[in-house]
N, C-alpha and C positions, 0 to 999 in steps of 0.2 A: 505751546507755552510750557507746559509739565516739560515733557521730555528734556527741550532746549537748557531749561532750567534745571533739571536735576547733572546733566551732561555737563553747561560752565561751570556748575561746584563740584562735581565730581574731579572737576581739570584744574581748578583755584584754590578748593579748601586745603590742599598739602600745603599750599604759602603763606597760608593765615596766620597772624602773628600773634600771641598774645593779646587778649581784650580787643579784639578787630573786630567790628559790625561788620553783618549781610544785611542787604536788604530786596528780599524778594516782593519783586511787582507783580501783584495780585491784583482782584475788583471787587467792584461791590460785587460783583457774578460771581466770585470766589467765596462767597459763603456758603455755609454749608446747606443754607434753607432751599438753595438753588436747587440742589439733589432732591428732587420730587418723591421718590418712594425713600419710606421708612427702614428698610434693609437696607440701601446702597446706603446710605447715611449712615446707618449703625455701621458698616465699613470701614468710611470713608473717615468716620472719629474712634476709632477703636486706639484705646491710650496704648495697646502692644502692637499698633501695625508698623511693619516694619518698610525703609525705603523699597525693598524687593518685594515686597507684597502690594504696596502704594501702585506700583509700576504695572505688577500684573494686572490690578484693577482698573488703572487707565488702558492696556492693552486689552483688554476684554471689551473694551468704551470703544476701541479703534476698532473692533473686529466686528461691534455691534453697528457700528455705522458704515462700514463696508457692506457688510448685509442687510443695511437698511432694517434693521430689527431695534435701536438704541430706544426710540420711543416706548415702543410695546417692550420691552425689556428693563423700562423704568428708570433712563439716564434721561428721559426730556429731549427738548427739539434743540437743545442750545451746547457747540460743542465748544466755544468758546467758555459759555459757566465751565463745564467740566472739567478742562484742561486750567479754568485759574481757581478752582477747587481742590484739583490737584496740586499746585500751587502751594495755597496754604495749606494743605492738610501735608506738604511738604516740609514747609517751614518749621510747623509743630513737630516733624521726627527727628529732622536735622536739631535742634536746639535739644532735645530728649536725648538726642545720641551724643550730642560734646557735653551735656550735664552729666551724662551719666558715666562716658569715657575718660574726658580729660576735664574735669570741673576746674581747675587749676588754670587752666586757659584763659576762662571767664569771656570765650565767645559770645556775641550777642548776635540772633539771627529772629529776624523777625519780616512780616509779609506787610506791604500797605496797602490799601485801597486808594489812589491819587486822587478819586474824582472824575466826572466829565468833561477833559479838559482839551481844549481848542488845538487842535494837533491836524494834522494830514490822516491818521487815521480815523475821526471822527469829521473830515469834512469841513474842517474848524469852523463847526458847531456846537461844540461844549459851551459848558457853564464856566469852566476857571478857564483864568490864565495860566500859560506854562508853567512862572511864579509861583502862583496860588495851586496847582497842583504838584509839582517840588515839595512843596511843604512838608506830606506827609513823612517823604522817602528823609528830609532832611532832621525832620524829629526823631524818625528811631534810628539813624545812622550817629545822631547825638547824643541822646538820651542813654548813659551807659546802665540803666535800672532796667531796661525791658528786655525781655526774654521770650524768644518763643510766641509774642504778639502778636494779633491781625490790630491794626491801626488803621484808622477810615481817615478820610482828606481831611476833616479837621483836628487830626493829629487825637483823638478819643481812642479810646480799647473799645474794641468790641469784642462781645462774648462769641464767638465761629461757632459757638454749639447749640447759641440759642436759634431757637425756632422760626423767629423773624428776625431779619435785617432790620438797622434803625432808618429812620425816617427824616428826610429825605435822603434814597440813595444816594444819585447823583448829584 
């Protein structure tokens, strides 16, 4: 999910046009409360971390799970959290780097959380429909005010740094 993701913007962002939305698909596992130890967090929200530092820290995730050590090493049992952690802790550099680059642009890049929604990857057992999980990606792709936001399926901000995810996840 990270990598893939940092790789089609790396290959797309040169064509972005003035005032063009991203919108990076992230989860509710894309929060930051997912990261179980108190260090990989402080990391993984550090307001100077850079794309190349972001990357090394998932490559350190990939090399912990090769050796089977990600657990005891304090990434958790879930590589899918990590990788859409990585995700939005992606979103927040990308938006920090065209603020801080070309503010004149006035890119909008922001991550959503869609929801549990009835697809082939969940078995279509989710909670929304396609519809109802679109939703999110179609709010902040409209919304020209948001910046740099995690956005959850019913189109709300959420705070990525607070401690707990809101309720109900999915």
């Amino acid at each position: 999910n990270y990598f893939g993701t940092l790789r089609v913007c790396e290959a797309l962002f040169p064509f972005l046009r003035n005032n063009a939305k991203v919108v990076n698909l992230s989860s509710a596992l894309g929060h930051l409360s997912k990261i179980p130890t108190e260090n990989l967090r402080n990391e993984f929200s550090r307001k100077d971390l850079t794309i190349s530092e972001l990357s090394k820290l998932l490559e350190k995730f990939v090399k912990a799970t090769e050796n089977n050590t990600h657990v005891e090493d304090g990434w958790g049992n879930s590589t899918y959290a990590v990788s859409k952690v990585g995700v939005t802790a992606l979103t927040i550099i990308q938006q920090r780097l065209f603020d801080e680059e070309q503010p004149n642009r006035n890119i909008s890049i922001n991550a959503v959380h869609p929801g549990y929604v009835k697809t082939d990857m969940t078995s279509h057992n989710g909670l929304l429909s396609i519809e109802e999980g679109a939703r999110s990606a179609l709010f902040a792709a409209l919304d020209a005010d948001l910046k740099g936001k995690y956005i959850w399926k019913d189109c709300t901000l959420v705070d990525w740094y607070s401690k707990e995810m809101p309720n109900p996840p999915y």
